[in-house]
PDBQT receptor file of N, H, CA, C and O in Angstrom, charges set to zero:
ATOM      1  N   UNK A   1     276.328  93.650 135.862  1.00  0.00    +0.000 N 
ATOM      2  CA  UNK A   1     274.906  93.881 136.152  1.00  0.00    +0.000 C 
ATOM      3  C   UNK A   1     274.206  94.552 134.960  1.00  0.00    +0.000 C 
ATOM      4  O   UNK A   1     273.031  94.223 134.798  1.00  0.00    +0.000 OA
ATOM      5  N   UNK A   2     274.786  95.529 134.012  1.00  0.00    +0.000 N 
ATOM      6  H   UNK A   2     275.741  95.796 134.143  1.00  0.00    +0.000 HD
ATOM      7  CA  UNK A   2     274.282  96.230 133.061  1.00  0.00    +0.000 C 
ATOM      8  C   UNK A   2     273.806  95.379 132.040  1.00  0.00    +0.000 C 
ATOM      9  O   UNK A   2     272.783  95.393 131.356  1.00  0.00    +0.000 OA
ATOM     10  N   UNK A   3     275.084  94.411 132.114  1.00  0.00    +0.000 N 
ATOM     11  H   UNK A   3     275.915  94.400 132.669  1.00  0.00    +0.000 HD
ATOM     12  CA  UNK A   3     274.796  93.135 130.848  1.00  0.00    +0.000 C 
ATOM     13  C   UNK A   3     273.701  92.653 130.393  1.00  0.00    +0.000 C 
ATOM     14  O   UNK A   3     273.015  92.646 129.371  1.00  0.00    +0.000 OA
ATOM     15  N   UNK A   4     273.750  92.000 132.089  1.00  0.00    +0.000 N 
ATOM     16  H   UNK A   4     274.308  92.005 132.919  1.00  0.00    +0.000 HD
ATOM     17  CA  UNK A   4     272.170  91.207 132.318  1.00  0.00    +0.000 C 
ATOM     18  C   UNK A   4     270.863  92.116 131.743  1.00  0.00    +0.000 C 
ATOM     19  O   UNK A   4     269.882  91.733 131.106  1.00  0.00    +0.000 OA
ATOM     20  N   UNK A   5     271.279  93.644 132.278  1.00  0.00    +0.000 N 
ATOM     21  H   UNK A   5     272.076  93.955 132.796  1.00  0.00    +0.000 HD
ATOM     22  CA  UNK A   5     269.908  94.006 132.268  1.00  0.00    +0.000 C 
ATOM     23  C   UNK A   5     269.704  94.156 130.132  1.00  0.00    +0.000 C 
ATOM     24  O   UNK A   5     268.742  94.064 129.370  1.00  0.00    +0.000 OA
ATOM     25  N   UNK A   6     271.148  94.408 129.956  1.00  0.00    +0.000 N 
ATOM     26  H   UNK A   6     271.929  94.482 130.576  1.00  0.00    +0.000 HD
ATOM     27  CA  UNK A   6     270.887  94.824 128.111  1.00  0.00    +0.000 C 
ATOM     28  C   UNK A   6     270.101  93.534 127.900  1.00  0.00    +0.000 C 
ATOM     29  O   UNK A   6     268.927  93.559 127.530  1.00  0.00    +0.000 OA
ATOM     30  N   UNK A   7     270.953  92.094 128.207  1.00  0.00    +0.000 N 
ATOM     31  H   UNK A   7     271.907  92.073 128.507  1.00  0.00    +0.000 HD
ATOM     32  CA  UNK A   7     270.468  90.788 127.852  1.00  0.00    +0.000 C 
ATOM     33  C   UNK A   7     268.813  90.548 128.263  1.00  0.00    +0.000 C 
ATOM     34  O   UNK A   7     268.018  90.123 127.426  1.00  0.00    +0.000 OA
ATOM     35  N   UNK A   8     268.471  90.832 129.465  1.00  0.00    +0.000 N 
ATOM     36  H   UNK A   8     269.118  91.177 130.146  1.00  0.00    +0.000 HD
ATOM     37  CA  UNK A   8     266.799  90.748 129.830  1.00  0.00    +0.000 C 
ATOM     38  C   UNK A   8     266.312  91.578 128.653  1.00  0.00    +0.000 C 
ATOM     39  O   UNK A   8     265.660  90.947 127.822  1.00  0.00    +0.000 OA
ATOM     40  N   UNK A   9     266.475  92.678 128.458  1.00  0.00    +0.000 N 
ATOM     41  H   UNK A   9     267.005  93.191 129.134  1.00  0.00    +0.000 HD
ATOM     42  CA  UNK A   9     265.480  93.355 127.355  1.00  0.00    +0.000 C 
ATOM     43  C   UNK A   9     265.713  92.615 126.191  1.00  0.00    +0.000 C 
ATOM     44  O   UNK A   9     264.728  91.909 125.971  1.00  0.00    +0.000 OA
ATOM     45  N   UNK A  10     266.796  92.436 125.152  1.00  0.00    +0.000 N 
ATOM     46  H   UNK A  10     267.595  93.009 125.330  1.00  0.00    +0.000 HD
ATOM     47  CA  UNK A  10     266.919  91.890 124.408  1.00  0.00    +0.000 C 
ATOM     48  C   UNK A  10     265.717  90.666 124.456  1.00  0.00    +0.000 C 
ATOM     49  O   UNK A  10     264.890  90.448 123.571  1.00  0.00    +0.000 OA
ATOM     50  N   UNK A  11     265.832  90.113 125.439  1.00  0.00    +0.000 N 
ATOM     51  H   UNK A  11     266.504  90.290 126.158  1.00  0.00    +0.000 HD
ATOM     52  CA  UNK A  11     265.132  88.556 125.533  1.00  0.00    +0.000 C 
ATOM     53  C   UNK A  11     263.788  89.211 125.407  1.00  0.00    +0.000 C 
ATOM     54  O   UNK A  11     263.233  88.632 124.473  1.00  0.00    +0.000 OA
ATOM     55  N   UNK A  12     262.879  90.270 125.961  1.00  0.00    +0.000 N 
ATOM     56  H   UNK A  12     263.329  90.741 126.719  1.00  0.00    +0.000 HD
ATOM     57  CA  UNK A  12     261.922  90.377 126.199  1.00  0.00    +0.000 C 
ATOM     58  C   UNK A  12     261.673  91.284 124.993  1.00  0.00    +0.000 C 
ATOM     59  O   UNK A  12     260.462  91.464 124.871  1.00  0.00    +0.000 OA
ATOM     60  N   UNK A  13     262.257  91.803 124.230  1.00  0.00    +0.000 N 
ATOM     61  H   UNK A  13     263.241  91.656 124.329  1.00  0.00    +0.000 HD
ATOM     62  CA  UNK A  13     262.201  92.569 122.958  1.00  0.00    +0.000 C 
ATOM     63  C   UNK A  13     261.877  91.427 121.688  1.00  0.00    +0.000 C 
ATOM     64  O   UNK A  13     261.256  91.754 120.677  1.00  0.00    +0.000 OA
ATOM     65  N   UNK A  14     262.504  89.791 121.970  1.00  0.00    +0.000 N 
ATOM     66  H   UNK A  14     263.008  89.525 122.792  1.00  0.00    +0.000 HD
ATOM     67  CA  UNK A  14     262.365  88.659 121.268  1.00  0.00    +0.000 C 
ATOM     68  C   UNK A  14     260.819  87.911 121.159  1.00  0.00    +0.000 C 
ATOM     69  O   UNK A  14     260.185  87.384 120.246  1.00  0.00    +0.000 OA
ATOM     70  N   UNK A  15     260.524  88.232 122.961  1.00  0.00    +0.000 N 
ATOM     71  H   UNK A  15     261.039  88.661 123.703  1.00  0.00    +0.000 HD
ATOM     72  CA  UNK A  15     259.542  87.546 123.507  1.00  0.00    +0.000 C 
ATOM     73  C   UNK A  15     258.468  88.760 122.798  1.00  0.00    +0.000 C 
ATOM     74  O   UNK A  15     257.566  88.178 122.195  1.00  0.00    +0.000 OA
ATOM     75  N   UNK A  16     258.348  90.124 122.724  1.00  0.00    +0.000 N 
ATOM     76  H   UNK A  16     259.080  90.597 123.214  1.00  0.00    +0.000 HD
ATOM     77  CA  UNK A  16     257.651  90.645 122.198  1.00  0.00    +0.000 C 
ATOM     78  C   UNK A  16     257.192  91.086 120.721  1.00  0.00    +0.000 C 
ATOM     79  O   UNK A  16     256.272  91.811 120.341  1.00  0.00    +0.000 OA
ATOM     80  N   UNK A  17     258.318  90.275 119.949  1.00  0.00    +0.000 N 
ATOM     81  H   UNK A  17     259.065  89.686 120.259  1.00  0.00    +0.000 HD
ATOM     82  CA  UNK A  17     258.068  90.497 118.387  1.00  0.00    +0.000 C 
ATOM     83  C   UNK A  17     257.713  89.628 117.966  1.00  0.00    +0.000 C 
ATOM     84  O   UNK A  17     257.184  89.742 116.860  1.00  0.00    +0.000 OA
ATOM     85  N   UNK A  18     257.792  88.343 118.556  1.00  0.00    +0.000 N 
ATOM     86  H   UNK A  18     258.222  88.251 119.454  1.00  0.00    +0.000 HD
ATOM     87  CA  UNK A  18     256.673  87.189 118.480  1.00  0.00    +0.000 C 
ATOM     88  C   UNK A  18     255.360  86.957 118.545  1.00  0.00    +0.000 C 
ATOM     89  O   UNK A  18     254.599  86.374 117.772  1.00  0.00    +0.000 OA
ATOM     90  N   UNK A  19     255.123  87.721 120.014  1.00  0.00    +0.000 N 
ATOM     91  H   UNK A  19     255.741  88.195 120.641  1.00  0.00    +0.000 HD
ATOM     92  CA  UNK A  19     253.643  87.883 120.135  1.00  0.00    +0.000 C 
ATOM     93  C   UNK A  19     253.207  88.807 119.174  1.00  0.00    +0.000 C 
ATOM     94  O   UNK A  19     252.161  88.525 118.590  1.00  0.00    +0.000 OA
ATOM     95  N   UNK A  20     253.797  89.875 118.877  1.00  0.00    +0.000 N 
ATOM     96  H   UNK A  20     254.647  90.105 119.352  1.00  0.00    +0.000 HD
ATOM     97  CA  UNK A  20     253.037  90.701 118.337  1.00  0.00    +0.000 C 
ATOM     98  C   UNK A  20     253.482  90.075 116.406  1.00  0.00    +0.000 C 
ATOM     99  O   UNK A  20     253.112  90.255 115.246  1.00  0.00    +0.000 OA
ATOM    100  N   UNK A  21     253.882  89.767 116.725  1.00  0.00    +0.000 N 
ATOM    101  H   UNK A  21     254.183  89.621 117.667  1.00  0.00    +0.000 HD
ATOM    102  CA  UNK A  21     253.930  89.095 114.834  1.00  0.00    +0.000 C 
ATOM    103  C   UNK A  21     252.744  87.497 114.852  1.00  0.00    +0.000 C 
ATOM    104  O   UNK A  21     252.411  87.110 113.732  1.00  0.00    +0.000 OA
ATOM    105  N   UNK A  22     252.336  86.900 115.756  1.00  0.00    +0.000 N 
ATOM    106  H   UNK A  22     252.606  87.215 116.666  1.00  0.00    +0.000 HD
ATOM    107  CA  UNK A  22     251.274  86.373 115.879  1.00  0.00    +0.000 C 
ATOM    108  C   UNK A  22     250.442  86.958 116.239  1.00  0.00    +0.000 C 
ATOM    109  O   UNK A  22     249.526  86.163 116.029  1.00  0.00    +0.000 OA
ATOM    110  N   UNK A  23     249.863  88.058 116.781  1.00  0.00    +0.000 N 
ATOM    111  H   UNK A  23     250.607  88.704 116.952  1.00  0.00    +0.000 HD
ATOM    112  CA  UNK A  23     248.666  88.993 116.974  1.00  0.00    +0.000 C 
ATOM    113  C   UNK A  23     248.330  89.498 115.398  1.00  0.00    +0.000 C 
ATOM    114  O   UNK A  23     247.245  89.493 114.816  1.00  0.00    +0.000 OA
ATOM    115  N   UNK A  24     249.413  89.855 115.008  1.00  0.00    +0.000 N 
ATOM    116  H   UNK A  24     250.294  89.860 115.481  1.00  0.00    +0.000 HD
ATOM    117  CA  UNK A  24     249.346  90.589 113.447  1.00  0.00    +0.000 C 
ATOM    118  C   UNK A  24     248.655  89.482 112.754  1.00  0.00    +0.000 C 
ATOM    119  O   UNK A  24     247.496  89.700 112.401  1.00  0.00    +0.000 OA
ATOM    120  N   UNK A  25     249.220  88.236 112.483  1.00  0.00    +0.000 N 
ATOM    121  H   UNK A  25     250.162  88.058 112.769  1.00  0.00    +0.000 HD
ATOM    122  CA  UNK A  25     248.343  87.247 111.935  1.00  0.00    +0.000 C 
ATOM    123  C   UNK A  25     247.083  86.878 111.894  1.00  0.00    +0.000 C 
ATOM    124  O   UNK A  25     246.357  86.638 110.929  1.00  0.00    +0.000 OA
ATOM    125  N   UNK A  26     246.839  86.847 113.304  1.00  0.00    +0.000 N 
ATOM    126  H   UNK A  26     247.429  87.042 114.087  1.00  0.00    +0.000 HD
ATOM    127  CA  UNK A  26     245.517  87.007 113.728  1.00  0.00    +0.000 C 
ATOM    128  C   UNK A  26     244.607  87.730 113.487  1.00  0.00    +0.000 C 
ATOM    129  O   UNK A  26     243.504  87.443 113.022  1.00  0.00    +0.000 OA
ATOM    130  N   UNK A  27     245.037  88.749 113.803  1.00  0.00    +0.000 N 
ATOM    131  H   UNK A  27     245.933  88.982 114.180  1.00  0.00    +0.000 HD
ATOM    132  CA  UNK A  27     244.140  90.176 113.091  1.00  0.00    +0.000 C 
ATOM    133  C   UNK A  27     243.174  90.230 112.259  1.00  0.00    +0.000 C 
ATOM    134  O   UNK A  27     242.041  90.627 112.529  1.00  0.00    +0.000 OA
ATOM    135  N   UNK A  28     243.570  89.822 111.163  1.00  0.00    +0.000 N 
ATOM    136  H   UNK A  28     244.491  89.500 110.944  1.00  0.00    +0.000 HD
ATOM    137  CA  UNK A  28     242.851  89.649 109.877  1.00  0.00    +0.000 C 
ATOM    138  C   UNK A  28     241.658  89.146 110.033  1.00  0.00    +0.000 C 
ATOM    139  O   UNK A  28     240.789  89.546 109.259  1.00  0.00    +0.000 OA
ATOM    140  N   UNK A  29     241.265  88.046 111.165  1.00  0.00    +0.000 N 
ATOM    141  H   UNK A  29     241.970  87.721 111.794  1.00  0.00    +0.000 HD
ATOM    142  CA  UNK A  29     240.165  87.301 111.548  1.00  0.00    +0.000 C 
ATOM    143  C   UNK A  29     239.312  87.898 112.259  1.00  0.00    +0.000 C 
ATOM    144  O   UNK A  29     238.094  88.066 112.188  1.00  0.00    +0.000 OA
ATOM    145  N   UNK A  30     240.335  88.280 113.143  1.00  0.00    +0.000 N 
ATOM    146  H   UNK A  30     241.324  88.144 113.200  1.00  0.00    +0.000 HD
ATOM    147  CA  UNK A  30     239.452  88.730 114.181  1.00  0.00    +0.000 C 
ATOM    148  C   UNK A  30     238.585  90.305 114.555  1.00  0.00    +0.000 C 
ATOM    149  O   UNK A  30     239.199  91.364 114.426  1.00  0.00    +0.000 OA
ATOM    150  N   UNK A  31     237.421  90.288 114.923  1.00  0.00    +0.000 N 
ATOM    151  H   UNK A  31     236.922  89.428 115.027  1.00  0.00    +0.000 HD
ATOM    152  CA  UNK A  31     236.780  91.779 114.871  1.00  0.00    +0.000 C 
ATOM    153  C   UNK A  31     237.225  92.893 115.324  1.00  0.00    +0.000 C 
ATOM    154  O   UNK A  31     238.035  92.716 116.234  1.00  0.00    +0.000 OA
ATOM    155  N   UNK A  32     236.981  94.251 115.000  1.00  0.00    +0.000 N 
ATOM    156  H   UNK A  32     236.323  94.394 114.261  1.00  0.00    +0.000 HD
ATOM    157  CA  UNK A  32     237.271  95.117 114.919  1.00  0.00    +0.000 C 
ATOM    158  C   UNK A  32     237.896  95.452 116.545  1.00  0.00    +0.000 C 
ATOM    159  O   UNK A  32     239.107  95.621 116.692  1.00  0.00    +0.000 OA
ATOM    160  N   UNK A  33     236.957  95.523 117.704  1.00  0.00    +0.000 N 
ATOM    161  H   UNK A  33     235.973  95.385 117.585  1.00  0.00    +0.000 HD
ATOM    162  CA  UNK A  33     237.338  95.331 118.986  1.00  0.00    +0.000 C 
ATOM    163  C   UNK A  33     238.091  94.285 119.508  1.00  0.00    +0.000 C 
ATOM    164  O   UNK A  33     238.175  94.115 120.725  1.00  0.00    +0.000 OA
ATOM    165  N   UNK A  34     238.510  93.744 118.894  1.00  0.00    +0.000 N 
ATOM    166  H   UNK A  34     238.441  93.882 117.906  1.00  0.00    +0.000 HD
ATOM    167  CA  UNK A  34     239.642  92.815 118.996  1.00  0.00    +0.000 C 
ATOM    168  C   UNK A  34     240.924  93.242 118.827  1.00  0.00    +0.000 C 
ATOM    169  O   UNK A  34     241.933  93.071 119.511  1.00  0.00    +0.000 OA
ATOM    170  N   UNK A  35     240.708  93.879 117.711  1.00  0.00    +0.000 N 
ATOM    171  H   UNK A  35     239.889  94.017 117.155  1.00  0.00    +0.000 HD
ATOM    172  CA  UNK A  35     242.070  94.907 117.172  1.00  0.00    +0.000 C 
ATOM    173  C   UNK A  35     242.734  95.645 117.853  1.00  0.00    +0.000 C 
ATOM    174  O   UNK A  35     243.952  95.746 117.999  1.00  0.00    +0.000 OA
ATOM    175  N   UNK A  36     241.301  96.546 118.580  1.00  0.00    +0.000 N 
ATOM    176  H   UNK A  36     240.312  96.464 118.462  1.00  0.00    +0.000 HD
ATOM    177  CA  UNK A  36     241.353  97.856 119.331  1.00  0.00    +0.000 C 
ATOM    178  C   UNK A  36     242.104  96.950 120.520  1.00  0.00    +0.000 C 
ATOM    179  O   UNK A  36     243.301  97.166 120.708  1.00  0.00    +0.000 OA
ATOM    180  N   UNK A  37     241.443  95.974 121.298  1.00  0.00    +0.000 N 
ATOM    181  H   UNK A  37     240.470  95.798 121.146  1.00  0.00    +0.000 HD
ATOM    182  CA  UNK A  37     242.386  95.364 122.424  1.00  0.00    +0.000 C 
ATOM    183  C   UNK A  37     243.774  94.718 122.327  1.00  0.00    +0.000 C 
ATOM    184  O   UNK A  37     244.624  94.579 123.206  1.00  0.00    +0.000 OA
ATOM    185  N   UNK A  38     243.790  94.307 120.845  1.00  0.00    +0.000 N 
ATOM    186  H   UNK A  38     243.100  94.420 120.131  1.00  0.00    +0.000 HD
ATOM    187  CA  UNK A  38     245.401  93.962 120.557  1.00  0.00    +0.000 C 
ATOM    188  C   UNK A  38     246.052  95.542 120.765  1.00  0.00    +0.000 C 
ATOM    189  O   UNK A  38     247.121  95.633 121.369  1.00  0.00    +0.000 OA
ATOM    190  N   UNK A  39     245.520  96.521 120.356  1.00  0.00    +0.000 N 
ATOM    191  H   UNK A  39     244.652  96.447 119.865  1.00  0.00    +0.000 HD
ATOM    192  CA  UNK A  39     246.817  97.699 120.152  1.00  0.00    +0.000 C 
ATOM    193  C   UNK A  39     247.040  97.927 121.471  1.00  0.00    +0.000 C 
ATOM    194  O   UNK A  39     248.176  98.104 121.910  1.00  0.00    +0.000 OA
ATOM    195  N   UNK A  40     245.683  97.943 122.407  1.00  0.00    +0.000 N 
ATOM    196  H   UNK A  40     244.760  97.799 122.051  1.00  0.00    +0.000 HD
ATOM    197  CA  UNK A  40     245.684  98.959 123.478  1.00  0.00    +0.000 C 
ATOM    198  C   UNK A  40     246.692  98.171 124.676  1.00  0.00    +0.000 C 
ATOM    199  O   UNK A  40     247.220  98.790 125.601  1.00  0.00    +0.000 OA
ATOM    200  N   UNK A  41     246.846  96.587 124.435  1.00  0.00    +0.000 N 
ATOM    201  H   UNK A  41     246.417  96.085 123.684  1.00  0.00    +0.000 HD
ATOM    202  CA  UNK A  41     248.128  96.053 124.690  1.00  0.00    +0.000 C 
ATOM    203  C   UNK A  41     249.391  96.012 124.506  1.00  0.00    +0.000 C 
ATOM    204  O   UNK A  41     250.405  95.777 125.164  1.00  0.00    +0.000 OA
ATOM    205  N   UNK A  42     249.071  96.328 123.339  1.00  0.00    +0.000 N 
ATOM    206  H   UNK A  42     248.247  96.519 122.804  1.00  0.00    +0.000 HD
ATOM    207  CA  UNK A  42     251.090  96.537 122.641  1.00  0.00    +0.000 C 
ATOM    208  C   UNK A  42     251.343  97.513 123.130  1.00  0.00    +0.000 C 
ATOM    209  O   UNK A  42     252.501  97.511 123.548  1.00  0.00    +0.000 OA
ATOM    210  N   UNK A  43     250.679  98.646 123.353  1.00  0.00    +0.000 N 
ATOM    211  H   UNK A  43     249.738  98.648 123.014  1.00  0.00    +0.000 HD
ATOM    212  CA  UNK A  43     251.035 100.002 123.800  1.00  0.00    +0.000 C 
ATOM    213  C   UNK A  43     251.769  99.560 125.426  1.00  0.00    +0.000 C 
ATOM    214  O   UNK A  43     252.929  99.627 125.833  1.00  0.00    +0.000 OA
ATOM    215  N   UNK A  44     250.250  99.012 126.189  1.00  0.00    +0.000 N 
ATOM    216  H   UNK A  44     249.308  98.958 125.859  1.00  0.00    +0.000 HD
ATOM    217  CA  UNK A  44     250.329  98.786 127.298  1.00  0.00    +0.000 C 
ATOM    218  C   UNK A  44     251.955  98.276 127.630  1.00  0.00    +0.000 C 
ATOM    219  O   UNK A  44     252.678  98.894 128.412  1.00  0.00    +0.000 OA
ATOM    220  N   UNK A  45     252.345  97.154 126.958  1.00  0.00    +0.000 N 
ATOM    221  H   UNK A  45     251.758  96.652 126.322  1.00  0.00    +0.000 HD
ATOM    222  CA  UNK A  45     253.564  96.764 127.286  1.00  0.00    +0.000 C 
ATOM    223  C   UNK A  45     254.778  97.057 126.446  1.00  0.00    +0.000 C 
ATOM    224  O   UNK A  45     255.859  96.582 126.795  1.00  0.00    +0.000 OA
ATOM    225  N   UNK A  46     254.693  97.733 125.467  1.00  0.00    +0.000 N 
ATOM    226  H   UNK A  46     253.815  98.118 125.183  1.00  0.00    +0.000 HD
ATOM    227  CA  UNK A  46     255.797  98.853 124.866  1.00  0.00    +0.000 C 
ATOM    228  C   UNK A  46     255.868  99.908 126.051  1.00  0.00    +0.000 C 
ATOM    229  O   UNK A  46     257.017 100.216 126.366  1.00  0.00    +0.000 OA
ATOM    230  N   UNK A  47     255.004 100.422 126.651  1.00  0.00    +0.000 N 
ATOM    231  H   UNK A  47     254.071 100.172 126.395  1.00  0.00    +0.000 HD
ATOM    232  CA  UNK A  47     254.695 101.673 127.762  1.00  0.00    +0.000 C 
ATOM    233  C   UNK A  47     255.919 100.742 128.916  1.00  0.00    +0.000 C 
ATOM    234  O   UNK A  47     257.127 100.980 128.937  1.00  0.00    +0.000 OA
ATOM    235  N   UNK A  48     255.265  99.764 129.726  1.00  0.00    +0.000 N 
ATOM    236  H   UNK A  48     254.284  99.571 129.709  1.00  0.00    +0.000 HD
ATOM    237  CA  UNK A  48     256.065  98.760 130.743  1.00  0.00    +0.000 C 
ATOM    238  C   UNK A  48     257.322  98.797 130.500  1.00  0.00    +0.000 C 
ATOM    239  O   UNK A  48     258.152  99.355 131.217  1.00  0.00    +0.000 OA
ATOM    240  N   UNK A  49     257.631  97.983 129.087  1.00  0.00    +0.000 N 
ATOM    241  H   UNK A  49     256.957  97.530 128.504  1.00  0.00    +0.000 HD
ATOM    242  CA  UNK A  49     259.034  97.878 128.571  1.00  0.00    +0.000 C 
ATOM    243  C   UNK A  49     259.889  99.131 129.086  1.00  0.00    +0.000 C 
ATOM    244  O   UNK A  49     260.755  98.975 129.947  1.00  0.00    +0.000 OA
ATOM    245  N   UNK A  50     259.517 100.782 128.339  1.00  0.00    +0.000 N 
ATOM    246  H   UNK A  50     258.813 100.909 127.640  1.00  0.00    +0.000 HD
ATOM    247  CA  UNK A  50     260.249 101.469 128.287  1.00  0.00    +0.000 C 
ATOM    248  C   UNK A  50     260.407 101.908 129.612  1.00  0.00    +0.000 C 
ATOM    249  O   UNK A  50     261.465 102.515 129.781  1.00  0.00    +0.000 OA
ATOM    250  N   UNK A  51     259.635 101.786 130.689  1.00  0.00    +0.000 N 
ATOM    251  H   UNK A  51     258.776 101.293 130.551  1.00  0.00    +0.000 HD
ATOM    252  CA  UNK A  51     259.875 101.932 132.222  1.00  0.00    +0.000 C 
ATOM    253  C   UNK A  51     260.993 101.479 132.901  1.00  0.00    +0.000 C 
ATOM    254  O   UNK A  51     261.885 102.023 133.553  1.00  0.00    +0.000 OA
ATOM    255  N   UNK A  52     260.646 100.048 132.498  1.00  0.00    +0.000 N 
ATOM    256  H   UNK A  52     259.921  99.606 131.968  1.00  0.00    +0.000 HD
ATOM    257  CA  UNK A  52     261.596  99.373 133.217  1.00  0.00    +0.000 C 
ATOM    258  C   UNK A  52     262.741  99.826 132.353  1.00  0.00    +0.000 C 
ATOM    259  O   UNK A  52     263.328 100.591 133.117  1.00  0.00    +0.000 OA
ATOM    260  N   UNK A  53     263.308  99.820 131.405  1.00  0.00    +0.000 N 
ATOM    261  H   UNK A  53     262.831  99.197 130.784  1.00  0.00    +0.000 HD
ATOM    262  CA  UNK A  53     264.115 100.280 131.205  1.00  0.00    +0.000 C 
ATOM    263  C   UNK A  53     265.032 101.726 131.761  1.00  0.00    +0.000 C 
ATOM    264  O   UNK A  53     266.227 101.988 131.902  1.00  0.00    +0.000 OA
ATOM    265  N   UNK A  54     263.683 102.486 131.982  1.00  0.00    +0.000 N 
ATOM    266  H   UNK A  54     262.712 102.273 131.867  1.00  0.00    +0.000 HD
ATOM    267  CA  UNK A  54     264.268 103.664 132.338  1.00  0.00    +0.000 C 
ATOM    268  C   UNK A  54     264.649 103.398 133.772  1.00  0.00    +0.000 C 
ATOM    269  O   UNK A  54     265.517 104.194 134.130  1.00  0.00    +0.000 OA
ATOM    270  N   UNK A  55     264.347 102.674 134.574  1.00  0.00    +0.000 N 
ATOM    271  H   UNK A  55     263.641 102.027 134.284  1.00  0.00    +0.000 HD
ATOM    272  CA  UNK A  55     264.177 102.400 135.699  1.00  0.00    +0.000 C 
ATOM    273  C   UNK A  55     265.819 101.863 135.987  1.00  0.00    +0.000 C 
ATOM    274  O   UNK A  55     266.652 102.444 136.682  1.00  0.00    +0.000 OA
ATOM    275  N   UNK A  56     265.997 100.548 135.211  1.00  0.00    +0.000 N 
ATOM    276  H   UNK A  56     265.320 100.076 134.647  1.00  0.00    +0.000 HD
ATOM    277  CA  UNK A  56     267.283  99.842 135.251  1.00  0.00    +0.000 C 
ATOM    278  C   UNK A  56     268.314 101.515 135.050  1.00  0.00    +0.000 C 
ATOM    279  O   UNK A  56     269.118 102.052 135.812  1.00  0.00    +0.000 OA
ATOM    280  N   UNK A  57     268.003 101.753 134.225  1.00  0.00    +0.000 N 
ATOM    281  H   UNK A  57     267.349 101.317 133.606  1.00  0.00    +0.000 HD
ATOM    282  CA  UNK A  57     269.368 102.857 133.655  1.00  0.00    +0.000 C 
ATOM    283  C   UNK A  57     269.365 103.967 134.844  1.00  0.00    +0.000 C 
ATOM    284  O   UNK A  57     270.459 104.496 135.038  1.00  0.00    +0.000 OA
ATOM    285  N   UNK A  58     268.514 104.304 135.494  1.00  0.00    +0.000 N 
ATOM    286  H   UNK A  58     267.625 103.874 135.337  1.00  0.00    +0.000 HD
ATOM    287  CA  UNK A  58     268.427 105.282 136.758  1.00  0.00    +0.000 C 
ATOM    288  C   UNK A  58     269.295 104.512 137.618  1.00  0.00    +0.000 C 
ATOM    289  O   UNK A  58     270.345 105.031 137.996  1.00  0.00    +0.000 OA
ATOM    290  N   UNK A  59     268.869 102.867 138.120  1.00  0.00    +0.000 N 
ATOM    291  H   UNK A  59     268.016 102.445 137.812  1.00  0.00    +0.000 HD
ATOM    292  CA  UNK A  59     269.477 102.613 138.993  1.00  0.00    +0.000 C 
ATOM    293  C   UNK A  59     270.548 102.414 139.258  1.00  0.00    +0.000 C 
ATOM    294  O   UNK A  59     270.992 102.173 140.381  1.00  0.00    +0.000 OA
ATOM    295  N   UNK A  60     271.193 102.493 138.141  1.00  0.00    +0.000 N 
ATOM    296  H   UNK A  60     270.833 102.689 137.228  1.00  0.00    +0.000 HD
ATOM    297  CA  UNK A  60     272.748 101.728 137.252  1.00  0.00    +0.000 C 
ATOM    298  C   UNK A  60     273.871 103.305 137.534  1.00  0.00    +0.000 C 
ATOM    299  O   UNK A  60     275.031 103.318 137.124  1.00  0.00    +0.000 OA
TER     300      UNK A  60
């Protein structure tokens, strides 16, 4: 069960350096409040990420 859960993050740690390495690209184009809503997302789901994590490892 631990596996899975290392393997889910891994996957979603993959799924998130993607998006955010295409947000980064983007960036450059796009306006200033654009920016501000790219970060205030990465946070948002860096914040999620580390939950659930803490969450799995409590339940474990």
């Amino acid at each position: 069960k631990l596996k899975n859960i290392a393997n889910l993050r891994d996957l979603l740690m993959v799924v998130l350096g993607s998006v955010l390495s295409i947000l980064d690209t983007v960036s450059p184009l796009t306006p200033p409040t654009m920016i501000l809503h790219t970060i205030i997302i990465k946070l948002l789901i860096i914040v999620t990420l580390t939950m659930l994590g803490v969450r799995a490892r409590l339940r474990s």
